[in-house]
VOGU-752240 format. One line per field, with one value per atom (N, C-alpha, C, O): chain; atom name; y, x, z. Coordinates in steps of 0.001 Angstrom, whole numbers, always signed. Layout:
N
kette: [A	...];
atom: [CA	...];
v: [Y	...];
u: [X	...];
w: [Z	...];
end
This chain:
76
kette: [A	A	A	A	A	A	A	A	A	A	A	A	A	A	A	A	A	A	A	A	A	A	A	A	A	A	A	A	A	A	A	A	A	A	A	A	A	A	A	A	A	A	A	A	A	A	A	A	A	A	A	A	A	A	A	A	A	A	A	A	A	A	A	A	A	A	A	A	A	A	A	A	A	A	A	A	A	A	A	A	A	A	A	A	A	A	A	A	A	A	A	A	A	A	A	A	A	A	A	A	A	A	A	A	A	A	A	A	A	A	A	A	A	A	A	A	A	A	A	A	A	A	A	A	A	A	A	A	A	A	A	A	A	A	A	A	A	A	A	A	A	A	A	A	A	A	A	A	A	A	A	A	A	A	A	A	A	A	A	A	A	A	A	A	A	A	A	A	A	A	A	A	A	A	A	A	A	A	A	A	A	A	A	A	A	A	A	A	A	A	A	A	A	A	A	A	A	A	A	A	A	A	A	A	A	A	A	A	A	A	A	A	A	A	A	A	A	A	A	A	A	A	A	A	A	A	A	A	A	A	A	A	A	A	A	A	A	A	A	A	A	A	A	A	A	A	A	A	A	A	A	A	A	A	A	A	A	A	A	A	A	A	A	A	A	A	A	A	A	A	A	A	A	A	A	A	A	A	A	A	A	A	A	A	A	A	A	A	A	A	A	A	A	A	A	A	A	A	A	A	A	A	A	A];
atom: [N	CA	C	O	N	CA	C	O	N	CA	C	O	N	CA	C	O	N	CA	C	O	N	CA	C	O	N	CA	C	O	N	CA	C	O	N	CA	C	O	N	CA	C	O	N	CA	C	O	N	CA	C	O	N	CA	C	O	N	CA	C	O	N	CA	C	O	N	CA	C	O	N	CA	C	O	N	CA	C	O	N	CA	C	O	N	CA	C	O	N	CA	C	O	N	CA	C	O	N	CA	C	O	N	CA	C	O	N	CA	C	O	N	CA	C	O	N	CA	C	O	N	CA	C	O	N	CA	C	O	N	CA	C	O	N	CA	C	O	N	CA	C	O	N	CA	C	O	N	CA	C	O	N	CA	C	O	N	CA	C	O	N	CA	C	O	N	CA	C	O	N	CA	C	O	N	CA	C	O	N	CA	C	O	N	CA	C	O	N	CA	C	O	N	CA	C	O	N	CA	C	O	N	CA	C	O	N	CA	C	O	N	CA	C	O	N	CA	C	O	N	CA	C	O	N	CA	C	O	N	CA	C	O	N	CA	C	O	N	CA	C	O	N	CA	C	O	N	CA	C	O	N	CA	C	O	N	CA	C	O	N	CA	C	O	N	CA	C	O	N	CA	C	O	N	CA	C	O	N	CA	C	O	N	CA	C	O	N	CA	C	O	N	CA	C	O	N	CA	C	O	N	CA	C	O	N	CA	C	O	N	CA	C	O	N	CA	C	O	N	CA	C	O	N	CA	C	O	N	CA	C	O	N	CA	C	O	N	CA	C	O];
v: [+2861	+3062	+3030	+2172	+4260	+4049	+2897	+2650	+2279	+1094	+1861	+2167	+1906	+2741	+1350	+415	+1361	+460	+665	+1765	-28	-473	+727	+936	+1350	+2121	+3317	+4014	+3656	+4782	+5347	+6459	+4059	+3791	+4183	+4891	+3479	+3780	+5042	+5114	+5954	+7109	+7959	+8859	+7845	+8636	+8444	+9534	+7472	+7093	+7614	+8234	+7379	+8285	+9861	+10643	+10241	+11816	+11954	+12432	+11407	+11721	+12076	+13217	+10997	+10331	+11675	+12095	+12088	+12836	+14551	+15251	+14980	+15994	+16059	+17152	+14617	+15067	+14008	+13934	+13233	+12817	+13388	+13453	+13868	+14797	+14024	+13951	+13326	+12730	+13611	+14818	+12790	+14206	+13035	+12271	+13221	+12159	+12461	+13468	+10910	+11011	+11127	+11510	+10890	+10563	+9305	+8349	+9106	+7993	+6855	+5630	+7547	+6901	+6788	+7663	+5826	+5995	+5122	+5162	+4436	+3092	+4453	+4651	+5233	+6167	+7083	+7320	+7687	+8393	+7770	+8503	+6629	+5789	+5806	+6222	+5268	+5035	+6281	+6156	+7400	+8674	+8982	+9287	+8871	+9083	+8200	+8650	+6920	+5762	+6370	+6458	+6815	+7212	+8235	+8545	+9089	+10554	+9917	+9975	+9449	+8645	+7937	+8030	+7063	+6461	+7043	+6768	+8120	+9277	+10552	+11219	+10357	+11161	+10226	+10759	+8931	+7900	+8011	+8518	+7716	+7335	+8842	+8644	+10005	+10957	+10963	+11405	+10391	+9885	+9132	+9283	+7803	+6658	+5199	+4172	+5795	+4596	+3673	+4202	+2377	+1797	+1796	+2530	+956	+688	-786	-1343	-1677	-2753	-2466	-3091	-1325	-707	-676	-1051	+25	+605	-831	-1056	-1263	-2772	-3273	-3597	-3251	-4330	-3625	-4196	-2164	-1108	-1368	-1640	-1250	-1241	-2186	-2261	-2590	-3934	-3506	-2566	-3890	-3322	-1842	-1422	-1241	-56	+888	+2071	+82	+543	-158	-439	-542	-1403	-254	+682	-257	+960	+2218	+2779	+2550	+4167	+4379	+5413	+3074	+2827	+2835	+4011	+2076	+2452	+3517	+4057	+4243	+5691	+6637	+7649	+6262	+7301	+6943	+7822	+6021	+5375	+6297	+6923	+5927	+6761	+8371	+8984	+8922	+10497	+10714	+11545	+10095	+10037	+10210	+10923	+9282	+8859	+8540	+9141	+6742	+5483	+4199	+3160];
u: [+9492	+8125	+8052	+8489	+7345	+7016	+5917	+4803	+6594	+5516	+4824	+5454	+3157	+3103	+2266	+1702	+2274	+2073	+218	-240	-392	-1727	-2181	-3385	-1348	-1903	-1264	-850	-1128	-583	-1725	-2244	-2072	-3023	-4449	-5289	-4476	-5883	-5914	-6810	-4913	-4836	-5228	-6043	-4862	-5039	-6403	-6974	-7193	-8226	-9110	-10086	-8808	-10050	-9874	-10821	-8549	-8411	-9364	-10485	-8790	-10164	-11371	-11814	-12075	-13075	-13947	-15097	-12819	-13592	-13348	-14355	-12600	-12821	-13596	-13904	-14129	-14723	-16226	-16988	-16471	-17974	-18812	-18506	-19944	-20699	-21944	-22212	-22774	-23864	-24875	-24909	-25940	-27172	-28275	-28680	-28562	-30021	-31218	-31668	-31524	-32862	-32116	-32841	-30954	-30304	-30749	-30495	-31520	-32244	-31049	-31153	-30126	-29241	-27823	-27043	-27301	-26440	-25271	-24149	-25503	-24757	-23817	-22648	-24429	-24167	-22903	-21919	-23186	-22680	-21477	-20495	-21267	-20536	-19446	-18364	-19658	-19099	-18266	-17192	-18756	-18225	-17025	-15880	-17406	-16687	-15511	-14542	-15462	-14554	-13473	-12287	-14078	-12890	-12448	-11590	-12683	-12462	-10881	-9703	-11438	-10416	-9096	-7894	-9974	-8495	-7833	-6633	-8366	-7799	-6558	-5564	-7201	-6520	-5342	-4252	-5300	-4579	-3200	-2159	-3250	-2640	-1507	-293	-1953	-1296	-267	+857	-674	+406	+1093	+2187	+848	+1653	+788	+1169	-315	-1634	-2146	-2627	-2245	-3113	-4234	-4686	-4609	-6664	-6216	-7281	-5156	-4875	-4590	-5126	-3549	-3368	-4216	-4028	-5581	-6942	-7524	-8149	-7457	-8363	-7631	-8375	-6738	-6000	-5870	-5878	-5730	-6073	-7233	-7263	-8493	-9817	-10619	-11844	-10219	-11562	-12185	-11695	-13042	-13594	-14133	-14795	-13634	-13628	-15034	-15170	-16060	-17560	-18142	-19300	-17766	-18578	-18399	-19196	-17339	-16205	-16842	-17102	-17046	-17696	-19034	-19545	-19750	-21128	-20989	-21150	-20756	-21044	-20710	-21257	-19252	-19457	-20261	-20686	-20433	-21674	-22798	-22816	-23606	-24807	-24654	-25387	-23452	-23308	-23235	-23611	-22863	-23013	-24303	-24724	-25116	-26370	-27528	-28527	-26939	-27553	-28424	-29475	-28270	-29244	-28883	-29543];
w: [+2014	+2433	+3963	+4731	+4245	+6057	+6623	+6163	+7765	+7763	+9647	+10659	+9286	+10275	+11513	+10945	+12871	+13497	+13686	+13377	+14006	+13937	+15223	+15372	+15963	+16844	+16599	+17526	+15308	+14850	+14238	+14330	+13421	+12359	+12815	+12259	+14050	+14502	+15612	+16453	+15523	+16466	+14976	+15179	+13785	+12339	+12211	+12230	+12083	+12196	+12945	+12521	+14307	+15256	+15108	+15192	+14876	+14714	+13660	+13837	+12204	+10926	+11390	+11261	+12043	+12070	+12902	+12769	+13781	+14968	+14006	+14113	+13454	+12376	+11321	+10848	+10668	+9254	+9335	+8371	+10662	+10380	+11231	+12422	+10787	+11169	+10404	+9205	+11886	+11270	+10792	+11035	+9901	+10441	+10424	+9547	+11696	+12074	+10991	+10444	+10968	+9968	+8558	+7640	+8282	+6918	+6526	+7259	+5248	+4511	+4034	+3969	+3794	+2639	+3294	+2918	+4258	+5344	+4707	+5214	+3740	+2987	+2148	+2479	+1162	+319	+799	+99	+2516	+3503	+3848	+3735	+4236	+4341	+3530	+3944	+2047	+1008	+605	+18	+913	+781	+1809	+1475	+2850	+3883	+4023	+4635	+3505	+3390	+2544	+2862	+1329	+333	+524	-303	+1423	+1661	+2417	+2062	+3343	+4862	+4184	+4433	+3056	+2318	+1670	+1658	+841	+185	+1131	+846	+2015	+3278	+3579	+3373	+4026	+4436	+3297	+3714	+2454	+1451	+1464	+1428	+1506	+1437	+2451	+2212	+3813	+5142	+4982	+5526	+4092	+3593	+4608	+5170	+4416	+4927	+4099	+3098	+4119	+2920	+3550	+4428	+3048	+3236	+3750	+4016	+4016	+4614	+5490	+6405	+5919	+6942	+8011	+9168	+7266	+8297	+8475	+9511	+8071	+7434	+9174	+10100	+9248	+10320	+11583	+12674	+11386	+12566	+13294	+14494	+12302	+13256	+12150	+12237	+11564	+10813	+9840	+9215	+9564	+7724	+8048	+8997	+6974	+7388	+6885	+7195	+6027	+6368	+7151	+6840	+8052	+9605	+10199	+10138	+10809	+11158	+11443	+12507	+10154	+9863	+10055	+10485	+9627	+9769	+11230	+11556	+12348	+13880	+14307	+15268	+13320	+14160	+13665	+14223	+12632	+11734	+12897	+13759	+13101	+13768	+15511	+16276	+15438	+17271	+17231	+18230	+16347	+15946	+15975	+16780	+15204	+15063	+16372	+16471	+17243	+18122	+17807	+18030	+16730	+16569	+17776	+17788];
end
């Protein structure tokens, strides 16, 4: 198993993040958005040889995470 380093991890991470979240202001249901986008990321991860402990230790819980960059896309 490849063991990938926490700034590998979080260079995979911001790349995702900056390709596939696309806020849309005035979204009611941002928890929902989130939750989607989380499993998309871990789903993606896993195919690289990423866990979700991985991301977890890269950048911290990883719907906080998504939720502030979701919130800053937004511009909330």
């Amino acid at each position: 198993m490849i063991r990938h380093t926490s700034v590998e991890v979080e260079r995979f991470v911001l790349k995702w993040v900056d390709e596939h979240l696309r806020a849309q202001p005035g979204r009611t249901n941002v928890p929902l958005e989130v939750d989607r986008l989380a499993a998309q990321l871990t789903g993606d991860a896993r195919t690289h040889g990423i866990s979700g402990g991985d991301i977890c230790r890269a950048v911290g819980d990883i719907d906080v995470f998504l939720t502030e960059k979701y919130e800053q896309a937004a511009g909330a």
